[in-house]
C-alpha positions in Angstrom: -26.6 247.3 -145.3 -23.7 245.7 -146.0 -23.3 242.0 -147.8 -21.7 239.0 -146.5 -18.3 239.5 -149.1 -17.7 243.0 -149.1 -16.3 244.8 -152.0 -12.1 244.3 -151.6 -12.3 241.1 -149.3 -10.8 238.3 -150.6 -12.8 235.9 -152.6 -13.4 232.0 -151.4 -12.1 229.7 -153.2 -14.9 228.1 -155.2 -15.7 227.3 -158.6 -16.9 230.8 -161.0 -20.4 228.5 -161.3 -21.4 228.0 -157.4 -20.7 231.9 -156.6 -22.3 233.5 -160.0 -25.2 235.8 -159.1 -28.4 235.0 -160.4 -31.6 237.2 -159.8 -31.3 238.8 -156.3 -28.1 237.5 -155.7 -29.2 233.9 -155.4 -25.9 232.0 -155.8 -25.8 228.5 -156.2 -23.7 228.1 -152.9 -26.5 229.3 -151.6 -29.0 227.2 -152.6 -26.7 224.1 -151.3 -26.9 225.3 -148.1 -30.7 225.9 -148.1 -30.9 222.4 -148.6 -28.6 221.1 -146.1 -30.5 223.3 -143.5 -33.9 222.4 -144.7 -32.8 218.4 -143.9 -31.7 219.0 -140.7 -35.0 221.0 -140.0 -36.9 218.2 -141.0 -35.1 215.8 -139.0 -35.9 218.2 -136.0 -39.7 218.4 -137.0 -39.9 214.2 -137.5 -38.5 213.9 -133.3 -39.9 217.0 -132.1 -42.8 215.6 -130.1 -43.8 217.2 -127.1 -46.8 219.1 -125.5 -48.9 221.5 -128.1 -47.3 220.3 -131.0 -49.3 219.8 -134.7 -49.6 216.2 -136.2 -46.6 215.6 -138.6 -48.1 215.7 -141.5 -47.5 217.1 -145.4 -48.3 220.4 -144.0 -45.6 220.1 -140.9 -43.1 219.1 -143.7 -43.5 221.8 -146.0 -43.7 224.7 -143.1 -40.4 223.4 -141.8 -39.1 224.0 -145.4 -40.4 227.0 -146.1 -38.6 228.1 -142.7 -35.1 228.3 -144.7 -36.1 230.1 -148.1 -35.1 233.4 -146.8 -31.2 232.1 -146.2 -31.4 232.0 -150.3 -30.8 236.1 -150.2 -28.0 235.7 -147.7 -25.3 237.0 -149.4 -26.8 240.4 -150.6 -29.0 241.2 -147.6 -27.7 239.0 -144.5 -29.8 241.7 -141.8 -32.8 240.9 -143.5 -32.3 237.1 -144.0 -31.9 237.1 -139.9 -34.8 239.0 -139.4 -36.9 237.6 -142.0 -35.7 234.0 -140.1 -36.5 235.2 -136.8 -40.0 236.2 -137.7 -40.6 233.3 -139.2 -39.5 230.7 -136.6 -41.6 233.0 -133.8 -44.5 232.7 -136.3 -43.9 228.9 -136.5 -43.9 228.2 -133.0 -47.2 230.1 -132.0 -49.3 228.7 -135.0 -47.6 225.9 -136.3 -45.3 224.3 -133.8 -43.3 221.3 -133.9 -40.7 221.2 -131.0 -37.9 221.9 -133.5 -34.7 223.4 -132.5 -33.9 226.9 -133.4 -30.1 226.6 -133.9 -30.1 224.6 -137.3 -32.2 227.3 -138.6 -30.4 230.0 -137.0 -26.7 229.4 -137.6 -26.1 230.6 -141.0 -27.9 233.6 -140.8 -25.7 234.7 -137.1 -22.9 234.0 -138.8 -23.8 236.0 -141.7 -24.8 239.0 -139.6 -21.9 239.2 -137.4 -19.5 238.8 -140.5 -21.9 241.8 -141.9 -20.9 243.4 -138.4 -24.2 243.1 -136.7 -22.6 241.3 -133.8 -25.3 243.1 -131.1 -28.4 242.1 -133.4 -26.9 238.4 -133.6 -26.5 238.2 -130.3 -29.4 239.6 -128.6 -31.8 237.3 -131.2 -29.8 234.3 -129.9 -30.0 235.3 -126.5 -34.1 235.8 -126.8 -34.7 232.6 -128.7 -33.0 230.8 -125.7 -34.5 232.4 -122.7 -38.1 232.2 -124.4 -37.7 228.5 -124.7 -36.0 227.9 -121.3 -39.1 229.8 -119.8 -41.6 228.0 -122.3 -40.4 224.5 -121.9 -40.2 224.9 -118.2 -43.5 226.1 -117.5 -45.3 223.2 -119.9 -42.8 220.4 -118.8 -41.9 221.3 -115.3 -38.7 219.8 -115.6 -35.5 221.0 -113.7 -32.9 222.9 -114.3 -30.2 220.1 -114.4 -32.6 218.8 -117.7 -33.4 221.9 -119.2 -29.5 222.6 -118.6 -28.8 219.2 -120.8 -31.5 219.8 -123.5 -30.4 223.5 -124.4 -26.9 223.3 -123.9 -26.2 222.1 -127.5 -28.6 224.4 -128.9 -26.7 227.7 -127.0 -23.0 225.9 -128.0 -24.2 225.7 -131.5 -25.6 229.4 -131.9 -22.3 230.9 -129.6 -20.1 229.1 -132.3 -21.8 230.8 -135.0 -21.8 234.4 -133.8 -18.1 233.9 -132.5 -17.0 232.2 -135.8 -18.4 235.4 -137.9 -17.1 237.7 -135.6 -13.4 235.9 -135.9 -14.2 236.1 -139.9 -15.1 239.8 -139.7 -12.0 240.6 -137.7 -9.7 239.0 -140.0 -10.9 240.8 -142.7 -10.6 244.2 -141.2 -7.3 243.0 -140.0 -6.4 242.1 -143.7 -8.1 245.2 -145.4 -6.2 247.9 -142.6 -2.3 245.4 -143.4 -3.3 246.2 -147.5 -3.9 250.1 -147.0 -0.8 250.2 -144.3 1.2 248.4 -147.1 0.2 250.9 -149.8 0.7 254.1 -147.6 4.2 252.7 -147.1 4.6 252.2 -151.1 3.4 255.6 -151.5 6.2 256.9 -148.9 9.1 254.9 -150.2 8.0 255.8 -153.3 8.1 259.7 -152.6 11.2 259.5 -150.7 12.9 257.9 -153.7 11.6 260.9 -155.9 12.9 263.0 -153.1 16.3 261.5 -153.3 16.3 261.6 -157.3 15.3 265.5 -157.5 18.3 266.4 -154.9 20.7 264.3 -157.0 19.6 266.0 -160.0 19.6 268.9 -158.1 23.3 268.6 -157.1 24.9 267.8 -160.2 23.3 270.7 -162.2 25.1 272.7 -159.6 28.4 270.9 -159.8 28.3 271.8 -163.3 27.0 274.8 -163.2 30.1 275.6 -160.7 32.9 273.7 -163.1 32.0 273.4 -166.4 29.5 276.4 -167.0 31.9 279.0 -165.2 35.0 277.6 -167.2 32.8 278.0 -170.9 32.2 281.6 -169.7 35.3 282.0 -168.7 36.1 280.7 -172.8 33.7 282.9 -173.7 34.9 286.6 -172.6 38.8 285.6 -173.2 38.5 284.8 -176.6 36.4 288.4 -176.8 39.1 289.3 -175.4 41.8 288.1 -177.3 39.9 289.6 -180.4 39.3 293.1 -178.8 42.9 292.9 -178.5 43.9 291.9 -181.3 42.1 294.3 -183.1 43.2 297.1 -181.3 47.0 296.0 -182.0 46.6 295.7 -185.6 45.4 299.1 -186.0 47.8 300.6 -183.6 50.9 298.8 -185.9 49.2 299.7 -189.4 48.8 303.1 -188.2 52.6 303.4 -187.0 53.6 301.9 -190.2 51.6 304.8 -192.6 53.1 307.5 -190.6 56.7 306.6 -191.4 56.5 304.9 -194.7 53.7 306.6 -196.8 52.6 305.8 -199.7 55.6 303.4 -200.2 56.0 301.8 -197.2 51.9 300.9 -198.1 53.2 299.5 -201.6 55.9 297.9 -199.2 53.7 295.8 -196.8 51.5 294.7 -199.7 54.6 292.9 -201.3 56.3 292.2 -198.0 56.0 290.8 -194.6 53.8 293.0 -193.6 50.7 291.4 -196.0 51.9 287.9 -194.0 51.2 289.2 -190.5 48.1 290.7 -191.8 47.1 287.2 -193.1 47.9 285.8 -189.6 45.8 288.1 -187.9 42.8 287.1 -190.0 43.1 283.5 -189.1 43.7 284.5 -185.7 40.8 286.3 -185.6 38.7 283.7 -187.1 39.9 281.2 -185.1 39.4 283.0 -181.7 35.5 283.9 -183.5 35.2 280.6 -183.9 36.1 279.5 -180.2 33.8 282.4 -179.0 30.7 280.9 -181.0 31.4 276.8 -180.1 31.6 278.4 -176.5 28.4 280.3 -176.9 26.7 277.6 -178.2 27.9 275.0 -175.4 26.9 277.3 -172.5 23.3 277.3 -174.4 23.3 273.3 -174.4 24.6 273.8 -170.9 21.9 276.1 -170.1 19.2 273.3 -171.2 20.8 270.5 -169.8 20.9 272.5 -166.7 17.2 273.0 -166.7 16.0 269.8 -167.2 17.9 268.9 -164.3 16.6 271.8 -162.1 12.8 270.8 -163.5 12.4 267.8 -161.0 12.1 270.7 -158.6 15.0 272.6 -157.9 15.8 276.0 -158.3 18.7 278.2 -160.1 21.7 279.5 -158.6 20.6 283.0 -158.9 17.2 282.7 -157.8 18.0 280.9 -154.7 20.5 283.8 -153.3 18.1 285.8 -150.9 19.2 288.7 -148.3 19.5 286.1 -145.3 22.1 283.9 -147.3 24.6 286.5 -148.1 26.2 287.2 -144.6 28.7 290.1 -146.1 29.5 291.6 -149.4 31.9 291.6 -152.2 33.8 288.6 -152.1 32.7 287.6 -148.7 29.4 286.7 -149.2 29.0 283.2 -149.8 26.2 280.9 -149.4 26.6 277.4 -147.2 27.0 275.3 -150.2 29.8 277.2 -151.2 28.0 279.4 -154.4 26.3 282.6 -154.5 28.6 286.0 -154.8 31.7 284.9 -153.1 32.9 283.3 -156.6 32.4 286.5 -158.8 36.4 287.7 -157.7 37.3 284.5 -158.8 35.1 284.9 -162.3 36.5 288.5 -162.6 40.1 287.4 -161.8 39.8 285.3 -164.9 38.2 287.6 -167.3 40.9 290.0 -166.6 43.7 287.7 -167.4 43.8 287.9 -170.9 43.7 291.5 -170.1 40.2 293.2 -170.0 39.7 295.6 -167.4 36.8 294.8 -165.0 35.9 295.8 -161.4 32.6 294.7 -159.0 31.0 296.6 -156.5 28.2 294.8 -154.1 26.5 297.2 -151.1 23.9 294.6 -150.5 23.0 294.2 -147.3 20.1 291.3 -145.5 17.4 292.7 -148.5 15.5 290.7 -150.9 17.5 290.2 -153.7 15.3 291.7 -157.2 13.7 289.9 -159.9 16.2 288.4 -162.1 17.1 291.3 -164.8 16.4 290.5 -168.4 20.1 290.4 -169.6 22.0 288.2 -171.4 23.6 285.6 -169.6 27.0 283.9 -170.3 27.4 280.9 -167.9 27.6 282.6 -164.5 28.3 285.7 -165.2 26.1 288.7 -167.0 27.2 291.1 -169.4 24.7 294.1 -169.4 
């Protein structure tokens, strides 16, 4: 059964003190209104003369009171304070009656049950209380309908207002509870969306640099390898040359001459084009990491996102919509052989699944095997 405030409502606006639980959720609010219900009960048992009704008396007094204990235990169990209410006013009338009013007695605890969302108990309990007293009072008083009309018609306003005012209570708090969860679905949505739109920036600038700066560190990379296969292979070739004509002198001769000056050239030539190779290297690794922690919010590499159904040709006319994938390698190879190094590539694939990615070294965007 449900209580009066459920869990997530909105709290009233009263001092800690008159809504603090004692034992069985007897709140001080509570207790106030026990008391303003038990003085308008015994207002109703001082006038309510009539046929059949006890001498007012002690024992009148303290029935009457005892008729609103049970609204104590409203706010944890308002089903059973109705119930318990009901019973004990029906009890009342047959044994004890005074020709009290039910609706003083009965207004809390309707409006409790329809805020509780027991609108069809509330209203069929009303609806008996009335129709047994029309019938009762008719039959003992014989009075007409025009005066039975007038003496209930307070009583039935008075009991309609309370079911209608919990049932405008209840209504505004499932209005309020469904506007909260709407307003937190929508928090959750704008806050995906914005993650969305966050992982396909990232997403987009790892491959803008993986398209500009990545592919022009490679292309560093293999010239300056190059450059030093080259230069290698020339300085052999001319101190070969040179032995072969001069001998043993012309050795003597390029110690002490020019010859020893080239030679230290080429060795800071060397180094320096080693030492462009390495700061390359090493920048395509950062490049590598920075690229992955930008892929990490969800995206995927370059390589692993070229599949049979992207490449619509081969060689160099196969190229993904976003303008990557295996269209650029003439472009890569074009560069590589500038500085002179002989390369070629050869693709025969065809709408297949491209393989797991081989475990080769990469440099940028290109793989040397």
């Amino acid at each position: 059964m449900g209580s009066v405030t459920p869990i997530g409502a909105p709290q009233r606006r009263l001092p800690p003190w008159a809504v603090a639980e004692g034992p069985f959720g007897v709140r001080l609010f509570d207790v106030g209104i026990v008391v303003l219900v038990i003085a308008a009960l015994e207002v109703n048992i001082i006038v309510g003369n009539g046929p059949g009704a006890v001498r007012l008396n002690l024992s009148a007094y303290l029935l009457g009171a005892l008729l609103a204990v049970p609204i104590l235990f409203r706010h944890r169990w308002p089903f059973q304070v109705m119930i318990a209410t009901a019973a004990a006013i029906f009890f009342y009338y047959i044994f004890a009656r005074r020709n009290i009013s039910p609706a003083p007695l009965f207004f809390v605890p309707l409006y409790d049950a329809a805020v509780a969302g027991y609108l069809i108990w509330a209203v069929s309990i009303a609806a008996f209380f009335m129709l047994t007293g029309l019938i009762v009072v008719e039959v003992s008083t014989k009075e007409s309908l025009a005066t039975l009309t007038s003496d209930f018609l307070s009583q039935i306003v008075i009991l309609v207002l309370a079911v209608v005012l919990g049932e405008l209570v209840r209504s505004r708090r499932d209005l309020a509870a469904e506007t909260a969860r709407r307003l937190q679905l929508a928090d959750e949505e704008r806050a995906a969306e914005a993650g969305r739109v966050v992982a396909e920036v990232r997403l987009r600038i790892a491959r803008e640099m993986h398209d500009t700066v990545a592919h022009s560190m490679a292309t560093i990379t293999v010239q300056a390898g190059s450059a030093l296969h080259l230069l290698g292979s020339a300085v052999a070739a001319h101190g070969g040359g040179e032995a072969a004509d001069g001998g043993e002198a012309g050795s003597r001769g390029r110690g002490a001459g020019p010859g020893g000056g080239r030679g230290a050239d080429a060795d800071k030539l060397r180094a320096a084009l080693r030492a462009i190779r390495e700061t390359s290297k090493g920048a395509l690794i950062d490049m590598r990491s920075v690229l992955g922690q930008l892929r990490g919010s969800g995206g995927q590499s370059d390589d692993a996102g070229i599949s049979g159904n992207e490449i619509s040709g081969s060689g160099a006319s196969a190229t993904r919509p976003d303008g990557m994938g295996l269209g650029r390698l003439r472009p890569c190879g074009t560069r590589a052989r500038r500085p002179g190094l002989p390369s070629r590539s050869a693709s025969t694939a065809t709408n297949c699944r491209c393989p797991q990615r081989p475990t080769t070294r990469r440099t940028g965007s290109c793989r040397s095997r």
